[in-house]
PQR file of N, CA, C, O and H, with PARSE charges and radii, in Angstrom:
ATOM      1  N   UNK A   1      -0.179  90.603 -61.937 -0.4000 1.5000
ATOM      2  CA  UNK A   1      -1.134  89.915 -62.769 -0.0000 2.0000
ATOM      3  C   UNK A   1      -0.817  88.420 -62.765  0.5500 1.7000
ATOM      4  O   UNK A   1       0.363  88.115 -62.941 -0.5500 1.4000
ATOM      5  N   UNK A   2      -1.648  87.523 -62.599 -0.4000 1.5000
ATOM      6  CA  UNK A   2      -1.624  86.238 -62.512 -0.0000 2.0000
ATOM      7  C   UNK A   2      -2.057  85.424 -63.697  0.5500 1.7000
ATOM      8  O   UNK A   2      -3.258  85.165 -63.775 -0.5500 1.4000
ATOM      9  H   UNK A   2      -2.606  87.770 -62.456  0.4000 1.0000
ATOM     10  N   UNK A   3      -1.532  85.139 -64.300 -0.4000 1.5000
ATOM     11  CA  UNK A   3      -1.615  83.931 -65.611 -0.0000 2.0000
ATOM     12  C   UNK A   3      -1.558  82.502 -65.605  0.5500 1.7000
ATOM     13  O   UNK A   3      -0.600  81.959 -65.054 -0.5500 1.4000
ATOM     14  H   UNK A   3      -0.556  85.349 -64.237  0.4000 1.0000
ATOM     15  N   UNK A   4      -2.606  81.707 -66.236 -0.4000 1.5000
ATOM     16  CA  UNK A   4      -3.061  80.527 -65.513 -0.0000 2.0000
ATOM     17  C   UNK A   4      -2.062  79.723 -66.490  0.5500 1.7000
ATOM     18  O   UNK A   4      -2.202  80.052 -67.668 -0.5500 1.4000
ATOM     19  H   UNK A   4      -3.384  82.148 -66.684  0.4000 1.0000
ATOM     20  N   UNK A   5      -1.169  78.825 -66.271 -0.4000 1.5000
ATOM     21  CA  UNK A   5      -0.743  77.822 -66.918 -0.0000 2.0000
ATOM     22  C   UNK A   5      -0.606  76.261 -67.129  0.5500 1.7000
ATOM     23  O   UNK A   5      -0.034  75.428 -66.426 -0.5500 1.4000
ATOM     24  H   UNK A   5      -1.055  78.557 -65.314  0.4000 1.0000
ATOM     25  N   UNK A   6      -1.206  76.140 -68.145 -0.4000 1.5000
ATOM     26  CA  UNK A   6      -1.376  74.960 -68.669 -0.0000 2.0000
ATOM     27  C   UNK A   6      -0.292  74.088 -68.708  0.5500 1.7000
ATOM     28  O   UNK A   6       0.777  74.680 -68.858 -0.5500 1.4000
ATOM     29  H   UNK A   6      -1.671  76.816 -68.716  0.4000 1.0000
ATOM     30  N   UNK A   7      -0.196  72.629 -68.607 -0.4000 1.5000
ATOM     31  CA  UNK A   7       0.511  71.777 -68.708 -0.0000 2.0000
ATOM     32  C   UNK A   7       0.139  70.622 -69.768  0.5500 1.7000
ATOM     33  O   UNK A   7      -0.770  69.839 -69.492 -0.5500 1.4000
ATOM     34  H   UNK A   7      -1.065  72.148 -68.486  0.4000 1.0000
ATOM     35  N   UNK A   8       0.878  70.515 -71.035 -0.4000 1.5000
ATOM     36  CA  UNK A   8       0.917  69.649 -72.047 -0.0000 2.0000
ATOM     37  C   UNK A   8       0.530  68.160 -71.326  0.5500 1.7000
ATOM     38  O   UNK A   8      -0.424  67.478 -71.698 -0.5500 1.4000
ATOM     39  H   UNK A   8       1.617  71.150 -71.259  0.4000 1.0000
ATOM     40  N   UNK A   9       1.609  67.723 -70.035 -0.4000 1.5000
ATOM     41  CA  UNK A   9       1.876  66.586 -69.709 -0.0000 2.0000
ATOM     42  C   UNK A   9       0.474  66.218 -69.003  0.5500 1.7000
ATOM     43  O   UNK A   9       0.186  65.022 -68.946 -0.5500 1.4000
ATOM     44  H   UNK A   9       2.385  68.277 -69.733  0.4000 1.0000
ATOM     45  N   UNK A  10      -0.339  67.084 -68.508 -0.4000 1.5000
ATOM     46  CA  UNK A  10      -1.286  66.564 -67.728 -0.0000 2.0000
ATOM     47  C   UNK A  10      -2.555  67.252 -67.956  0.5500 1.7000
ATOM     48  O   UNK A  10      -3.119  67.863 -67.048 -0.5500 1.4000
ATOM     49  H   UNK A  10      -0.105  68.055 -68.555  0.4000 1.0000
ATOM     50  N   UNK A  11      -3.229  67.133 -69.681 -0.4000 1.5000
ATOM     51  CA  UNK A  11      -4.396  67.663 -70.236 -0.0000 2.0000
ATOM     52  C   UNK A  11      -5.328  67.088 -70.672  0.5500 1.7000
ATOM     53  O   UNK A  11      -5.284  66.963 -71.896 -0.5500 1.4000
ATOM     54  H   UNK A  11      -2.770  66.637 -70.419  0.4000 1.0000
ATOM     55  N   UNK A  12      -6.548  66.491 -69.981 -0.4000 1.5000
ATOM     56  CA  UNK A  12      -6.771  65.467 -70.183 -0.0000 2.0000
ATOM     57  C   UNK A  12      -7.835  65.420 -71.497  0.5500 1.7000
ATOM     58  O   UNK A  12      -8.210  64.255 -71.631 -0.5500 1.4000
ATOM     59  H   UNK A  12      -6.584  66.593 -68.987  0.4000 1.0000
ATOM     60  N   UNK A  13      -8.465  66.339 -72.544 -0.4000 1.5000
ATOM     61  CA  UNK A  13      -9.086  66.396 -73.340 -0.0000 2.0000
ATOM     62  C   UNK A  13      -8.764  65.474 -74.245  0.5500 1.7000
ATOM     63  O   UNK A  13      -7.622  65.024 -74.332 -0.5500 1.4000
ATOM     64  H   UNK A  13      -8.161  67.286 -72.435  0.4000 1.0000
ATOM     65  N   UNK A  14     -10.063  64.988 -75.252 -0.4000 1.5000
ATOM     66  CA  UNK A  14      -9.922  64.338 -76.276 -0.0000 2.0000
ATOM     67  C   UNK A  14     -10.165  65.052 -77.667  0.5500 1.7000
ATOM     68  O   UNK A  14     -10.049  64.437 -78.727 -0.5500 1.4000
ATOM     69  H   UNK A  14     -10.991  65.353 -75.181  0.4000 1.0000
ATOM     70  N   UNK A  15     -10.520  66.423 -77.594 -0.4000 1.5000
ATOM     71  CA  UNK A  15     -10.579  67.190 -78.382 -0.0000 2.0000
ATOM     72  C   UNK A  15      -9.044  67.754 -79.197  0.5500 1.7000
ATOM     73  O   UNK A  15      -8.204  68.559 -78.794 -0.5500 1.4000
ATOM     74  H   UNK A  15     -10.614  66.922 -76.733  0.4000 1.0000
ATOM     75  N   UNK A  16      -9.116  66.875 -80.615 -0.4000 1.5000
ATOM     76  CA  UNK A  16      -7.621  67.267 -80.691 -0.0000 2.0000
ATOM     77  C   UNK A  16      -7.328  68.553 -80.934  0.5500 1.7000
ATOM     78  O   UNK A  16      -6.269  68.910 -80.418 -0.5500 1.4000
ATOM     79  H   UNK A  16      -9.798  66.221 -80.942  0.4000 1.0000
ATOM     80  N   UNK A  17      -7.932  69.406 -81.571 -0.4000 1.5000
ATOM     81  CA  UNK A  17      -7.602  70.687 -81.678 -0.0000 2.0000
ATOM     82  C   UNK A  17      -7.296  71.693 -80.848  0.5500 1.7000
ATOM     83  O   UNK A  17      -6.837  72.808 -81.098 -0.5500 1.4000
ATOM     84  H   UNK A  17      -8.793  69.116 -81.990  0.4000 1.0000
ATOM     85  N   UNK A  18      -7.488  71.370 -80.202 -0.4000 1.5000
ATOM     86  CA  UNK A  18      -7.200  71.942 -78.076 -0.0000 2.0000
ATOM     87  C   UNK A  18      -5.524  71.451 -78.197  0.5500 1.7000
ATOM     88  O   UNK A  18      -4.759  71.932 -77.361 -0.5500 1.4000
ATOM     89  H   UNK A  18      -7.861  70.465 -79.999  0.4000 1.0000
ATOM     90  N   UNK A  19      -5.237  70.960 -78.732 -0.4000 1.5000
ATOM     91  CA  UNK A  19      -3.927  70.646 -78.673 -0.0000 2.0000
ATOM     92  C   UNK A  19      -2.996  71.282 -79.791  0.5500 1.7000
ATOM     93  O   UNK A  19      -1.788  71.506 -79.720 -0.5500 1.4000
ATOM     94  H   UNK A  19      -5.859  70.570 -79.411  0.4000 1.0000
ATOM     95  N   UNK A  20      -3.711  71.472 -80.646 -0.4000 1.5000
ATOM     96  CA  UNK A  20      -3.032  71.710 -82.283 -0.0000 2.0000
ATOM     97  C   UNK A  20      -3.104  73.322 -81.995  0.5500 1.7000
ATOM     98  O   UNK A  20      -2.210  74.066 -82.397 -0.5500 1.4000
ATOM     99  H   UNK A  20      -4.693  71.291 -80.704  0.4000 1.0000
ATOM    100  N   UNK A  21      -4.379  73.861 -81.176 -0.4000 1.5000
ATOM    101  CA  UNK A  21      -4.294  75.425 -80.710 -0.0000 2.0000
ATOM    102  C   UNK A  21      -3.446  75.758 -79.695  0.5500 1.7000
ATOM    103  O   UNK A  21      -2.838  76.810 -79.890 -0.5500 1.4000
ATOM    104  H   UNK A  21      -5.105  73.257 -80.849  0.4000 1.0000
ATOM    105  N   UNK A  22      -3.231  75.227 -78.737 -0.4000 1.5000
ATOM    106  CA  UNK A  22      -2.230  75.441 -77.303 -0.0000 2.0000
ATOM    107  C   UNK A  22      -0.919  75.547 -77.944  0.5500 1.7000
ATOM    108  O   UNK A  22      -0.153  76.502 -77.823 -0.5500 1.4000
ATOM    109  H   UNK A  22      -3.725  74.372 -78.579  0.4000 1.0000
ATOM    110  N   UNK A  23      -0.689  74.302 -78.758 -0.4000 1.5000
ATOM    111  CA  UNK A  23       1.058  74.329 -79.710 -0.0000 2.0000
ATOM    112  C   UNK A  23       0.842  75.635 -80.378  0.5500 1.7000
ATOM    113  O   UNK A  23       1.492  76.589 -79.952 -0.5500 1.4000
ATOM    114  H   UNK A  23      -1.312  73.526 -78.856  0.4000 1.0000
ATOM    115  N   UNK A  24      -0.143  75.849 -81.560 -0.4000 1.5000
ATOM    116  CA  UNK A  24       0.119  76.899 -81.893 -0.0000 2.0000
ATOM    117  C   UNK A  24       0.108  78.326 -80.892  0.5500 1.7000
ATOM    118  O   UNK A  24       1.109  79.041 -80.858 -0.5500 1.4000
ATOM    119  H   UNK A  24      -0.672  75.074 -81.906  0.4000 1.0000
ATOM    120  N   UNK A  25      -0.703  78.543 -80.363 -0.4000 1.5000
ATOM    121  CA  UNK A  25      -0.561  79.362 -79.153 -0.0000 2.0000
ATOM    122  C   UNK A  25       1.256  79.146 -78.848  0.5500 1.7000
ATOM    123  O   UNK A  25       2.046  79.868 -79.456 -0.5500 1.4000
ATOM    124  H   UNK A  25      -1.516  77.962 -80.390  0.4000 1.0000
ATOM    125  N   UNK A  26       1.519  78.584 -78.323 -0.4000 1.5000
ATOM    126  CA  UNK A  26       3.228  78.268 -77.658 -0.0000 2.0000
ATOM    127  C   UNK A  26       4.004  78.802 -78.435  0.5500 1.7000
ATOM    128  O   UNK A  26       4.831  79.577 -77.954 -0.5500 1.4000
ATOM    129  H   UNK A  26       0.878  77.997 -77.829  0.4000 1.0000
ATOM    130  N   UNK A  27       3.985  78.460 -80.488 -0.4000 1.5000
ATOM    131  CA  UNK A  27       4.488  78.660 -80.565 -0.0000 2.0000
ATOM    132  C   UNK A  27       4.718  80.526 -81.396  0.5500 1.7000
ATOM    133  O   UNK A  27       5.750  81.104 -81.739 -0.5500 1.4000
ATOM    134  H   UNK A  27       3.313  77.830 -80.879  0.4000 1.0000
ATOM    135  N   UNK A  28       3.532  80.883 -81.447 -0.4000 1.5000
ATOM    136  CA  UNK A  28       3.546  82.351 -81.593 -0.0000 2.0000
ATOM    137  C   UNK A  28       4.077  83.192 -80.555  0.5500 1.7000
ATOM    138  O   UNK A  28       4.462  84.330 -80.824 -0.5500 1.4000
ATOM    139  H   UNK A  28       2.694  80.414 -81.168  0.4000 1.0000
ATOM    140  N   UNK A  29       4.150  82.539 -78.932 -0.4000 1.5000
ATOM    141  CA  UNK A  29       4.939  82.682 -78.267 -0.0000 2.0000
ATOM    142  C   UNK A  29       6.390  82.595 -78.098  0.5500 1.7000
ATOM    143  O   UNK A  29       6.950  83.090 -77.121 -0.5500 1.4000
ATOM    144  H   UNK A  29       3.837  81.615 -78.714  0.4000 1.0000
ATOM    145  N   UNK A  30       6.931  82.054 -78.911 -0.4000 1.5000
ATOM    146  CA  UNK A  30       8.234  81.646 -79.519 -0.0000 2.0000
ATOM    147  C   UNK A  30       9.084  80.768 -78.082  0.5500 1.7000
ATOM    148  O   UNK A  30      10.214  80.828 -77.599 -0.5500 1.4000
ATOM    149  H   UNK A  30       6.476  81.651 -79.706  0.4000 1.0000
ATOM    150  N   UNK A  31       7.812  79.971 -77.777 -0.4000 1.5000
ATOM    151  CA  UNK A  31       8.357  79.091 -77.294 -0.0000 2.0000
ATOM    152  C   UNK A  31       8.278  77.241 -77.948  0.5500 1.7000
ATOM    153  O   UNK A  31       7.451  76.356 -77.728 -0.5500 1.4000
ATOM    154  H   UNK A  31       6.894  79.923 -78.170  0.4000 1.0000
ATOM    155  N   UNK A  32       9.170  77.254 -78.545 -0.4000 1.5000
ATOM    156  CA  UNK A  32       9.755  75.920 -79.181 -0.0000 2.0000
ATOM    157  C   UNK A  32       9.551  74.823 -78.494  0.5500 1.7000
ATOM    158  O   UNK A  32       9.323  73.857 -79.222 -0.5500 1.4000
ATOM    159  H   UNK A  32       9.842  77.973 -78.724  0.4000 1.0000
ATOM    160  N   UNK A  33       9.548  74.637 -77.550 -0.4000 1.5000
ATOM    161  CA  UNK A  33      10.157  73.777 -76.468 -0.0000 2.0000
ATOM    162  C   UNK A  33       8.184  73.298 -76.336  0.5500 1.7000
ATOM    163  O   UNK A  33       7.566  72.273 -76.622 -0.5500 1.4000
ATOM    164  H   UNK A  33       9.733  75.422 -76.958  0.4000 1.0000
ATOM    165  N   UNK A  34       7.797  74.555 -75.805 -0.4000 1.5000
ATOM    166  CA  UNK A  34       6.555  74.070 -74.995 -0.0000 2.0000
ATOM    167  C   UNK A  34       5.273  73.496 -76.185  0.5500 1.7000
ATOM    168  O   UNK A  34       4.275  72.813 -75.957 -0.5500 1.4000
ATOM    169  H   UNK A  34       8.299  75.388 -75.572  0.4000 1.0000
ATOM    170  N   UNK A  35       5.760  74.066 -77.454 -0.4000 1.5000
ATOM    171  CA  UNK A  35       4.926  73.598 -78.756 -0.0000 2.0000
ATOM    172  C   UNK A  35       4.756  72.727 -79.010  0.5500 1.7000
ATOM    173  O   UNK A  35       3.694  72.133 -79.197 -0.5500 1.4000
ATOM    174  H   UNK A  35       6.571  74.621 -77.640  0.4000 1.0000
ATOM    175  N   UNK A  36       6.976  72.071 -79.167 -0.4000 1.5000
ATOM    176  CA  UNK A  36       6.643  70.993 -79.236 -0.0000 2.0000
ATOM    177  C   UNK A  36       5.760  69.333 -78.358  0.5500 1.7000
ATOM    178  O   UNK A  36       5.255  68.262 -78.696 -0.5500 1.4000
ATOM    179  H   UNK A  36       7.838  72.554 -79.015  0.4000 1.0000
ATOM    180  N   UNK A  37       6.036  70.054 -77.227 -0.4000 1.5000
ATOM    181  CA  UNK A  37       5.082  69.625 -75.991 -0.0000 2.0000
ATOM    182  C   UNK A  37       4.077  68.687 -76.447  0.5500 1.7000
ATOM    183  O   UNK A  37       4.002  67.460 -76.388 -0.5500 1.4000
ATOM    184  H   UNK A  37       6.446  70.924 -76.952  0.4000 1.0000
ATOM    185  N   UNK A  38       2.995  69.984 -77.124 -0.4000 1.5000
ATOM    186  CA  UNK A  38       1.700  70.255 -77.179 -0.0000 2.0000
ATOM    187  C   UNK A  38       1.034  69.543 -78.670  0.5500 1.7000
ATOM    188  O   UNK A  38      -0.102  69.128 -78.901 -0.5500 1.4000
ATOM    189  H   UNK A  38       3.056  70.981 -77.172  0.4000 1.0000
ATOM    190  N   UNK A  39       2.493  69.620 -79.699 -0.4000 1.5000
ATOM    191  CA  UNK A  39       2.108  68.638 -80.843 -0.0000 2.0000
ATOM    192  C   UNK A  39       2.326  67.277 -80.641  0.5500 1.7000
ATOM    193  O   UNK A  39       1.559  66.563 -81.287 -0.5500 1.4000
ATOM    194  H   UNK A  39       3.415  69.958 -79.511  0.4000 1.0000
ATOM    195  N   UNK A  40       3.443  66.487 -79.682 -0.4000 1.5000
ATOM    196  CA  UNK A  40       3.865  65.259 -79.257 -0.0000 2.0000
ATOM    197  C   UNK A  40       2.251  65.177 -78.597  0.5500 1.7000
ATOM    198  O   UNK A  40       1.477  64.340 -79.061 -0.5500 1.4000
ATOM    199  H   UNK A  40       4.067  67.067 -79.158  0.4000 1.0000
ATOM    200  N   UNK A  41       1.948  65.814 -77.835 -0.4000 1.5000
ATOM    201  CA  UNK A  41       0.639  64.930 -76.875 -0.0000 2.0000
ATOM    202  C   UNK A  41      -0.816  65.146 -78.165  0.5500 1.7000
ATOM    203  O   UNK A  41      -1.527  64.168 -78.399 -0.5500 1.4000
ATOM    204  H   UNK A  41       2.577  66.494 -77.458  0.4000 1.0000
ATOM    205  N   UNK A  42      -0.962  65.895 -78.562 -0.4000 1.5000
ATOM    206  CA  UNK A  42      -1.861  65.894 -79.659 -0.0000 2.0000
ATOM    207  C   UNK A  42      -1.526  64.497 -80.162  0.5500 1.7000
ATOM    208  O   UNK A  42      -2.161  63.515 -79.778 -0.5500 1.4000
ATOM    209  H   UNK A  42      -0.385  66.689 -78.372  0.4000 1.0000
ATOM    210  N   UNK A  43      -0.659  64.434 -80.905 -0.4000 1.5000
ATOM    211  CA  UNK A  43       0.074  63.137 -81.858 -0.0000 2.0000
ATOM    212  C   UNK A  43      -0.797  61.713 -81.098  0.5500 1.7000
ATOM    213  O   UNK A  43      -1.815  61.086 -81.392 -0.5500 1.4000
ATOM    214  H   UNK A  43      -0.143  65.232 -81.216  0.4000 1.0000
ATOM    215  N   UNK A  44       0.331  61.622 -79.878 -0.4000 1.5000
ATOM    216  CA  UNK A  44      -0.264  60.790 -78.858 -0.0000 2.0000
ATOM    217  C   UNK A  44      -1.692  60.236 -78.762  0.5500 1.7000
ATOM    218  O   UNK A  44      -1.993  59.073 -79.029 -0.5500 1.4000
ATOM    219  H   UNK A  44       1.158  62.131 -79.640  0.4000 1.0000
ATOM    220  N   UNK A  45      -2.463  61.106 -78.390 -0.4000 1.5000
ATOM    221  CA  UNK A  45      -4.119  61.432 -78.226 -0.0000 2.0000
ATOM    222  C   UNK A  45      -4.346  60.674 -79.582  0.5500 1.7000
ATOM    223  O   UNK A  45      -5.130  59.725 -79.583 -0.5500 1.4000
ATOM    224  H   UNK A  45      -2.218  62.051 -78.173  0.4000 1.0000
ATOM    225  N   UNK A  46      -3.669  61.059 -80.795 -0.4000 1.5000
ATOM    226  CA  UNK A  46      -4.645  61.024 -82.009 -0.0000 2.0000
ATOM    227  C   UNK A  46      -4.440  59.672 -82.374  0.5500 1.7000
ATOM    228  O   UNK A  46      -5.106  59.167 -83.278 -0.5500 1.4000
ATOM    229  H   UNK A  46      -3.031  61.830 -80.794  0.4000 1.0000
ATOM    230  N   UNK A  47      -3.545  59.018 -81.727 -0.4000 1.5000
ATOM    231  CA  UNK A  47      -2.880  57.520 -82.360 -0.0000 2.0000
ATOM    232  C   UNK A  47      -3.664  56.403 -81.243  0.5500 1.7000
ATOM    233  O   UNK A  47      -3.895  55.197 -81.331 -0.5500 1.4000
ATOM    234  H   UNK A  47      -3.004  59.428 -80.992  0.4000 1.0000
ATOM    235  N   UNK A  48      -3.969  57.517 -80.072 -0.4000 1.5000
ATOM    236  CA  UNK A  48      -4.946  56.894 -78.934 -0.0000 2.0000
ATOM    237  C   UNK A  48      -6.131  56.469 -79.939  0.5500 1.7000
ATOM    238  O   UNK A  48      -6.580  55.364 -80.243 -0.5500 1.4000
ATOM    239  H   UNK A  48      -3.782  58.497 -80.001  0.4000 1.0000
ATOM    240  N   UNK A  49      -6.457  57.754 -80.328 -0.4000 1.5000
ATOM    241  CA  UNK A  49      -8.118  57.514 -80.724 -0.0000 2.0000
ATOM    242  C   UNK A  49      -8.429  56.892 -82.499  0.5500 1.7000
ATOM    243  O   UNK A  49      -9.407  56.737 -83.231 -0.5500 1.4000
ATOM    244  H   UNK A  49      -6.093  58.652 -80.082  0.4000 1.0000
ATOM    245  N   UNK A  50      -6.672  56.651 -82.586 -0.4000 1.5000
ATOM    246  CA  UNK A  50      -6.828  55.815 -83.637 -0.0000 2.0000
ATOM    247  C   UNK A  50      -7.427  56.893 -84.860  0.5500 1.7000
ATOM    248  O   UNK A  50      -8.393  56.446 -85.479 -0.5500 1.4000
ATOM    249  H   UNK A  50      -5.877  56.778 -81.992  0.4000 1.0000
ATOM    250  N   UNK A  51      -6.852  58.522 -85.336 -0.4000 1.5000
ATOM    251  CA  UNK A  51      -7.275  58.886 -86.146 -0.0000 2.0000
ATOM    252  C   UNK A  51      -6.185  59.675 -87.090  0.5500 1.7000
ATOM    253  O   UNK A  51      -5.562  60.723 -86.918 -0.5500 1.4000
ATOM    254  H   UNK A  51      -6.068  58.885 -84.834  0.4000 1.0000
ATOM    255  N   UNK A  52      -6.230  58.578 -88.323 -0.4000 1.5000
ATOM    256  CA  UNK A  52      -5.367  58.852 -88.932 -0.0000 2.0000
ATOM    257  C   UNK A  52      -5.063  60.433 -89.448  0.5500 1.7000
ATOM    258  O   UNK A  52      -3.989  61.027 -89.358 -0.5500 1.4000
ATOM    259  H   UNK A  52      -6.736  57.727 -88.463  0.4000 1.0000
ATOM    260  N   UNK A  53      -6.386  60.960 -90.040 -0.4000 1.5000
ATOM    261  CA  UNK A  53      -5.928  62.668 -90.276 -0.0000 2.0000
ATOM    262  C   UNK A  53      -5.503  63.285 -89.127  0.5500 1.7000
ATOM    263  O   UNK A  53      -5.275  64.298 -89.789 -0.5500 1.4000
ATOM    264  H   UNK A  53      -7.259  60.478 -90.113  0.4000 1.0000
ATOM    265  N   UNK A  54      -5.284  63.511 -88.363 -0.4000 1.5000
ATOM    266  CA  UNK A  54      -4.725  64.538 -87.118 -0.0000 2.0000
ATOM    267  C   UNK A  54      -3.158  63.846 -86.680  0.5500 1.7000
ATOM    268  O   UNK A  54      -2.154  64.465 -86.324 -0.5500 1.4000
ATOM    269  H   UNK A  54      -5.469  62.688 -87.826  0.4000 1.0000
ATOM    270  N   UNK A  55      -3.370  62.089 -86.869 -0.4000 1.5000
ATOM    271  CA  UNK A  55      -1.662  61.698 -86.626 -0.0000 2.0000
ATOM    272  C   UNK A  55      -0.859  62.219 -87.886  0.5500 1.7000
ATOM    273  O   UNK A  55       0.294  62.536 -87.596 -0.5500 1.4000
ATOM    274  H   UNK A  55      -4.185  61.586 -87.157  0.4000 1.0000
ATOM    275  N   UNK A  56      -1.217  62.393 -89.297 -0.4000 1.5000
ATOM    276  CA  UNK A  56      -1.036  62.993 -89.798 -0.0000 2.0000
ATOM    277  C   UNK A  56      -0.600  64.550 -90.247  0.5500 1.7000
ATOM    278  O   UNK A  56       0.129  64.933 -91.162 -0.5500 1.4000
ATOM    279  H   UNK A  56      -2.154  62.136 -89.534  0.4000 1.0000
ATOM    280  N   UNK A  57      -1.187  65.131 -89.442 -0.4000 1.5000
ATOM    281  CA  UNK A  57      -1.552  66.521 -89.249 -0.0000 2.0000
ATOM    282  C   UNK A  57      -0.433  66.897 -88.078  0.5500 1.7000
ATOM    283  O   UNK A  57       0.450  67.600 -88.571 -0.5500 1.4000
ATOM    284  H   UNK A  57      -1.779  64.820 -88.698  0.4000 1.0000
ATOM    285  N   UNK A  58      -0.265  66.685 -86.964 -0.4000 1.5000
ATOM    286  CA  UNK A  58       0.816  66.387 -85.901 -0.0000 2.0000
ATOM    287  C   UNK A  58       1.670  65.790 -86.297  0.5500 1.7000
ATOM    288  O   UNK A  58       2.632  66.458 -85.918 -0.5500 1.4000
ATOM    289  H   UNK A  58      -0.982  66.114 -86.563  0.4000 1.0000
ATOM    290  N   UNK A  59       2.193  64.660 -87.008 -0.4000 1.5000
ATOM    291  CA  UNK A  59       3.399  64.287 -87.511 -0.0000 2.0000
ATOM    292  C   UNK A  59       3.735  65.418 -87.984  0.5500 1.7000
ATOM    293  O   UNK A  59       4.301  66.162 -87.183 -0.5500 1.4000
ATOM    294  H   UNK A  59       1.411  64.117 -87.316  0.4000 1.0000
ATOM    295  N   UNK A  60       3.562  65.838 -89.124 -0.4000 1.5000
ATOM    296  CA  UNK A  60       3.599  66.726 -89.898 -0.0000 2.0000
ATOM    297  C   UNK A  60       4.009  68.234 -89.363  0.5500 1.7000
ATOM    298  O   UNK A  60       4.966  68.836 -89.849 -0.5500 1.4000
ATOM    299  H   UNK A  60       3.102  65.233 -89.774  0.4000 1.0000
ATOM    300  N   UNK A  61       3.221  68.757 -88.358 -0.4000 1.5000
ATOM    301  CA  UNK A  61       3.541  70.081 -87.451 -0.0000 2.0000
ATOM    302  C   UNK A  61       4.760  69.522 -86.705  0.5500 1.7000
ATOM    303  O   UNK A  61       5.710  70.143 -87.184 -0.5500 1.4000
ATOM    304  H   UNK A  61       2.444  68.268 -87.963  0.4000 1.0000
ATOM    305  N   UNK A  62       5.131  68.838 -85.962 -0.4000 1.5000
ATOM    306  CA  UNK A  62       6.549  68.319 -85.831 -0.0000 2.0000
ATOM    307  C   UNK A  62       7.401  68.600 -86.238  0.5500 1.7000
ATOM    308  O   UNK A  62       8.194  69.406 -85.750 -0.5500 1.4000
ATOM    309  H   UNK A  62       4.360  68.334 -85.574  0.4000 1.0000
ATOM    310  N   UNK A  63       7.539  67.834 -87.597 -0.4000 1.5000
ATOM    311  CA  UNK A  63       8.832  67.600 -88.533 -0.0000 2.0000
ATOM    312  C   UNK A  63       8.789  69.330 -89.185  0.5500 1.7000
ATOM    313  O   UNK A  63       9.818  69.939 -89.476 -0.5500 1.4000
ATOM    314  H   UNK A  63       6.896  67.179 -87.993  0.4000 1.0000
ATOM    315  N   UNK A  64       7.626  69.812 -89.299 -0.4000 1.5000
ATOM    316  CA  UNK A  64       8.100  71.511 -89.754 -0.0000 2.0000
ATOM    317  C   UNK A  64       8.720  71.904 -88.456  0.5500 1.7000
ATOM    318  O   UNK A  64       9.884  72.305 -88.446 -0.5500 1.4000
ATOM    319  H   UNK A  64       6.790  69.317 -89.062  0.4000 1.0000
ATOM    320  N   UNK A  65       8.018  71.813 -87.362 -0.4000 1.5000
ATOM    321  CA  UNK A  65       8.645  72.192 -86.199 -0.0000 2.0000
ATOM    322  C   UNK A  65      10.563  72.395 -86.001  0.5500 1.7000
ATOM    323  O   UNK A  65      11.403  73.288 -85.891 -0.5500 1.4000
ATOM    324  H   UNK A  65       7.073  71.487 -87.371  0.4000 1.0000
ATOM    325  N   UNK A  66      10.474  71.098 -86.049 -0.4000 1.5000
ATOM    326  CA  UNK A  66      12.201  70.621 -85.932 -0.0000 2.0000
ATOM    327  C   UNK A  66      12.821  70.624 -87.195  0.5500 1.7000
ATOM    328  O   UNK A  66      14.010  70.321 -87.300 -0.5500 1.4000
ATOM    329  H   UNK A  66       9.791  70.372 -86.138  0.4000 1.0000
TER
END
């Protein structure tokens, strides 16, 4: 069976929740590592597009994170 995988580093959407779902996705997977990935580039994106509730929202999933 072949499973398609995504890469945090190279996703090019501006839809932040595509990001806030993939982390969560990762991390119900109990992968830590790739979550945090996925909330850093969300974060990123959201400070791109200049929107304070979601840099908020991603800061925040972070620091629970770690």
């Amino acid at each position: 069976m072949k499973t398609l995988e995504i890469s945090a580093v190279h996703f090019p959407t501006t839809d932040l929740s595509v990001y806030e779902e993939m982390g969560n996705n990762a991390i119900k997977c109990g992968d830590e590592h790739e979550c945090l990935k996925w909330y850093s580039k969300g974060l990123a994106k959201a400070r791109e597009l200049k929107n304070k509730e979601k840099e908020r929202l991603f800061s925040n999933l972070i620091i629970t994170l770690i």
